[in-house]
C-alpha positions in Angstrom: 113.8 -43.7 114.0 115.3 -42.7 117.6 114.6 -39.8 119.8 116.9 -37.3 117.8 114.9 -38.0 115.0 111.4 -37.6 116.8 112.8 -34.3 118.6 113.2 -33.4 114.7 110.1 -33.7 113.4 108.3 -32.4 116.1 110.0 -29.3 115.9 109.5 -29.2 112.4 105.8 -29.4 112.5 105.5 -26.8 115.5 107.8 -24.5 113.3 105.6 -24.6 110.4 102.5 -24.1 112.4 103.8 -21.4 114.1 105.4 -19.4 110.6 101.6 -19.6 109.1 99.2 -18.9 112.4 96.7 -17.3 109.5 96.9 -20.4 107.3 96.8 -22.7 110.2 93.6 -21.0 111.5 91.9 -21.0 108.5 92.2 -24.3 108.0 91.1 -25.5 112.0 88.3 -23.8 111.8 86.9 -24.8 108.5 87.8 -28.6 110.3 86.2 -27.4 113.0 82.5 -25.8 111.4 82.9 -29.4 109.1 82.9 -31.6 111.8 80.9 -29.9 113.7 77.9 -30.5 111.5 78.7 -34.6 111.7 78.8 -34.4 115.4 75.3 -32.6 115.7 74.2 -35.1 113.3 75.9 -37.8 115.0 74.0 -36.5 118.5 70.8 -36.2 116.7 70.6 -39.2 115.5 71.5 -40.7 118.7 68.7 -39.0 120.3 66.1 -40.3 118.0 67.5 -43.6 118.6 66.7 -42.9 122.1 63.7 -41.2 121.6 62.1 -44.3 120.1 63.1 -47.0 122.2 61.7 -44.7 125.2 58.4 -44.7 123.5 58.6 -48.1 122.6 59.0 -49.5 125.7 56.4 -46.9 127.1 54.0 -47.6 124.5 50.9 -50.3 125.4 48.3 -52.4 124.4 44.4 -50.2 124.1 42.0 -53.3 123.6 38.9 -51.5 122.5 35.5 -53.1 123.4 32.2 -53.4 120.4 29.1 -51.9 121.5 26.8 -53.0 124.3 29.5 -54.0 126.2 28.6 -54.0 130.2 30.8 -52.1 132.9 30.6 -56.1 134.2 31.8 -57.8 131.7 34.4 -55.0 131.3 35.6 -55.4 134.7 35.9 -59.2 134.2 37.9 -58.9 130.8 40.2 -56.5 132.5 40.6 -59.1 135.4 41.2 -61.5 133.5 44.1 -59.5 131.7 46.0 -58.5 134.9 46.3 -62.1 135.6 48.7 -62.5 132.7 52.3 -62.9 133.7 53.4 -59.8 131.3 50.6 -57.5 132.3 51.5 -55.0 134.9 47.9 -53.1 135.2 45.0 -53.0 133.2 42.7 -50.5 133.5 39.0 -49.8 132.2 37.6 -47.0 130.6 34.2 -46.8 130.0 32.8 -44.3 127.4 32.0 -41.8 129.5 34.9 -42.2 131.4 36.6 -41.9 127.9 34.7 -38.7 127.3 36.0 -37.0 130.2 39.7 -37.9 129.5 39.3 -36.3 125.6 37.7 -33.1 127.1 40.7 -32.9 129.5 42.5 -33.4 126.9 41.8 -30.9 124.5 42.0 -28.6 127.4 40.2 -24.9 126.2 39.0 -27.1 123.3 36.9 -29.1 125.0 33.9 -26.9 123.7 34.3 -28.8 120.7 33.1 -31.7 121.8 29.0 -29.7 123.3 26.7 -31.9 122.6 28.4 -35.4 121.7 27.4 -38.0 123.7 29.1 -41.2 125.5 28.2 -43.6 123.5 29.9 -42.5 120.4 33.4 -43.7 122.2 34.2 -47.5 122.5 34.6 -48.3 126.1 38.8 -49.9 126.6 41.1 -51.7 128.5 44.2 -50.2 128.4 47.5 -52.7 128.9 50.5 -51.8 130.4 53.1 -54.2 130.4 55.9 -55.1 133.0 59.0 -53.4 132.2 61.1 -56.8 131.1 58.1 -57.0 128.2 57.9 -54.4 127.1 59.3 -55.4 123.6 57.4 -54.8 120.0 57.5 -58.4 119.6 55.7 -59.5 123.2 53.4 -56.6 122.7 52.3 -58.1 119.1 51.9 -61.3 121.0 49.3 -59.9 123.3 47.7 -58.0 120.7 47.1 -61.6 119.1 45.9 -63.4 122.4 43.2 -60.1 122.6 42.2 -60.6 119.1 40.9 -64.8 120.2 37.5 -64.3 119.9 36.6 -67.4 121.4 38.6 -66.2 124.7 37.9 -62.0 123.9 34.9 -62.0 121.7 33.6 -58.2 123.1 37.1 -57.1 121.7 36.5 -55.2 118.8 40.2 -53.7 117.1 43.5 -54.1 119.1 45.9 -51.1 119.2 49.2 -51.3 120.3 51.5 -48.9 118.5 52.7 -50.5 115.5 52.0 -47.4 113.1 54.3 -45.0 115.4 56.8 -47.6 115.6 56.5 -48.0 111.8 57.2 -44.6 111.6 60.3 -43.9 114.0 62.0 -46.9 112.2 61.6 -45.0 109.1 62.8 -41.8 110.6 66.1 -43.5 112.3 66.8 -45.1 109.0 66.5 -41.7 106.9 68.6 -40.1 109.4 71.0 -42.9 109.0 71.6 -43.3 105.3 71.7 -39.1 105.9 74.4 -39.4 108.3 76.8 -41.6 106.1 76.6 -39.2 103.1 77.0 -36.6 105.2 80.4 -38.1 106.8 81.2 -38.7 103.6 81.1 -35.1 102.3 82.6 -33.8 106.0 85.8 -36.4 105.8 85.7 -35.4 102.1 85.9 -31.8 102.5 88.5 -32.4 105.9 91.3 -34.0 103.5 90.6 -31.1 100.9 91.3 -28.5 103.0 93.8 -29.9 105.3 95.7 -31.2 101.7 95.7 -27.3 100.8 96.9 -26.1 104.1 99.8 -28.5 103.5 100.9 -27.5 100.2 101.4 -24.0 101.2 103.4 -25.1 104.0 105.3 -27.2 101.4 105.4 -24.5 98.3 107.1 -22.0 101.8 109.5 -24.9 102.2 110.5 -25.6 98.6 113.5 -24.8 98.9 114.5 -26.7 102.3 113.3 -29.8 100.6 115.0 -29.8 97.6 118.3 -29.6 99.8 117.3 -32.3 101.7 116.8 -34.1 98.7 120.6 -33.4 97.1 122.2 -34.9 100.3 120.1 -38.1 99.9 117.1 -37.8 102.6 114.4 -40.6 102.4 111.3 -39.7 101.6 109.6 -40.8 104.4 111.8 -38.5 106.6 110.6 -35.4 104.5 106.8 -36.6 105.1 107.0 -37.0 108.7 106.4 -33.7 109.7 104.1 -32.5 107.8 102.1 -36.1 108.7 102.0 -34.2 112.2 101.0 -31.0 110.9 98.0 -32.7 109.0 97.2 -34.5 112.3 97.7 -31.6 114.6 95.0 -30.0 112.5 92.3 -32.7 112.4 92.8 -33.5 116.2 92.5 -29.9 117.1 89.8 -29.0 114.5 87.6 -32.4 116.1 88.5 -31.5 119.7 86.5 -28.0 119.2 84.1 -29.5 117.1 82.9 -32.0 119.7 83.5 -29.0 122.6 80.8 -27.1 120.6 78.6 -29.6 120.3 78.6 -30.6 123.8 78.0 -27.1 124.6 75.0 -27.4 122.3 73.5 -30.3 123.9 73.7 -29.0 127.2 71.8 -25.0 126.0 69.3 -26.8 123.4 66.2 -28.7 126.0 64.8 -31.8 124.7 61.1 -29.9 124.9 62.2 -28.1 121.4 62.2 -31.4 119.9 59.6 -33.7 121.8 56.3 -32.1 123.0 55.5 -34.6 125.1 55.5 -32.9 128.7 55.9 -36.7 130.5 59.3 -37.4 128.8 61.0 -35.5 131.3 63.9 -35.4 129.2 65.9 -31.7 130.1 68.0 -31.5 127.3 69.9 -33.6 124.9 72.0 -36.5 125.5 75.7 -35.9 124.2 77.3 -39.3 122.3 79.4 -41.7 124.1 82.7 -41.2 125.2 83.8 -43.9 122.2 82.4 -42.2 119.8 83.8 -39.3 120.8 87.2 -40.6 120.8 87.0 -42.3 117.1 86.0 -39.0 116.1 88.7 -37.0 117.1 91.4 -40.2 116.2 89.5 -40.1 113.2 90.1 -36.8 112.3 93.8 -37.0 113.3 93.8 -39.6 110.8 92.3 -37.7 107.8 94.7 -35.2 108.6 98.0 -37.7 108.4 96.1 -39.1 104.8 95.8 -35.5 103.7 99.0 -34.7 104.4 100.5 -38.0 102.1 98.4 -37.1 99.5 99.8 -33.6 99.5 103.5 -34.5 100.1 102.9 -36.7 97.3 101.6 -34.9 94.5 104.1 -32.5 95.3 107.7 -34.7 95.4 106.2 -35.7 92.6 106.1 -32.7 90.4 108.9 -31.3 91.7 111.3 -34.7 91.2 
């Protein structure tokens, strides 16, 4: 193929897009709405993953103390702890100390709590761990060296998270296994309609073809423009797709999906660059498959 041939095709492909400007915008934009939906999922589903590590590095160890438990000896557990080379700060909390943090807490609500005393809350130490440890796997490992009793016996149960992080793993991996079937139905539903926008091009060219075909042109030189018409759709159909979703990201706050006021997270976090860039490939892709299968079926009835 030489540049005769490329200047050809080319001006092929813009020819038939610009003869069916209806059919052509039918088609992007059905692309785009499709792929639309796997990039919000795509961007969702990175922001979980996000989400979660966030909290799993910011989530602790709570050592929580049995009853009869002396401020003393819980000062002396809790210096004991900060001397560990993963502990950044340990701090006490006595039960009335506890009391006042659940009445702040509940804010108005507080009234709920008239007339319980202190000593129904188990006084704690709660762990925070230096940022380089702060891994689900060092913070188990504390949660066993607090569980010793003959180093911790006044430490009654040993919280440190594993039930939310139990629970975000499940939640990434639903939204995984959601994501593939849902790629599969978007690239699914991409070929269909691209394949259809082709075929009308190729039922308006019928007759073209089939004089191509009497003076002896190859078949791969009757595909090639229609490859970039197929292409030229999914490109352009994915390009929008991710410009609307980036536009999404940057209107939608991260507050309507997290109510946690310390995340300061302002909005979502748009996918990578790569990602971005296999997407739209991707699609451009789709589009050149769609196209084969359409030039195909076609040559073939009409051999």
């Amino acid at each position: 193929m030489n540049l005769r041939h490329a200047h050809y095709f080319v001006s092929q492909a813009g020819a038939a897009i610009w003869r069916s400007p209806l059919v052509q915008l039918v088609a992007i934009s059905t692309t785009t709405v499709s792929l639309t939906v796997l990039c919000a999922l795509i961007t969702l589903t990175s922001n979980v993953d996000r989400l979660a590590e966030r909290w799993s590095r910011g989530l602790g160890v709570v050592a929580f103390l049995s009853e009869g438990v002396s401020d003393e000896n819980l000062t002396q557990l809790a210096k004991r702890i900060r001397a560990w080379p993963e502990v950044e700060s340990a701090t006490t909390y006595s039960r009335d100390r506890a009391l006042v943090d659940l009445k702040t807490a509940l804010g108005k609500d507080q009234e709920l709590l008239s007339g319980i005393d202190a000593s129904v809350l188990p006084a704690s130490i709660e762990i925070v761990l230096k940022p380089s440890f702060r891994t689900p796997e060092v913070r188990e490992e504390i949660s066993k060296k607090l569980r010793n009793r003959q180093s911790f016996g006044h430490i009654e149960t040993v919280d440190f998270g594993a039930d939310m992080a139990n629970k975000m793993g499940r939640v990434r991996e639903f939204l995984r296994i959601g994501g593939f079937a849902i790629g599969f139905l978007v690239l699914s539903a991409v070929i269909f309609i691209i394949t259809n926008t082709v075929r009308l091009t190729l039922f308006a060219r019928r007759d073209e073809i089939d004089v191509m075909r009497l003076v002896g042109a190859k078949t791969w030189f009757i595909r090639v423009p229609f490859y970039l018409e197929g292409a030229f759709q999914g490109v352009l159909g994915a390009s929008m797709a991710v410009a609307l979703t980036w536009a999404g990201t940057k209107m939608i706050p991260m507050s309507q999906f997290v109510s946690n006021v310390s995340s300061h997270l302002p909005g979502l976090e748009f996918i990578s660059s790569t990602i971005v860039v296999i997407i739209i490939l991707g699609s451009g892709l789709m589009g050149v498959v769609a196209s084969h299968l359409a030039t195909g079926r076609f040559l073939k009835e009409n051999a």
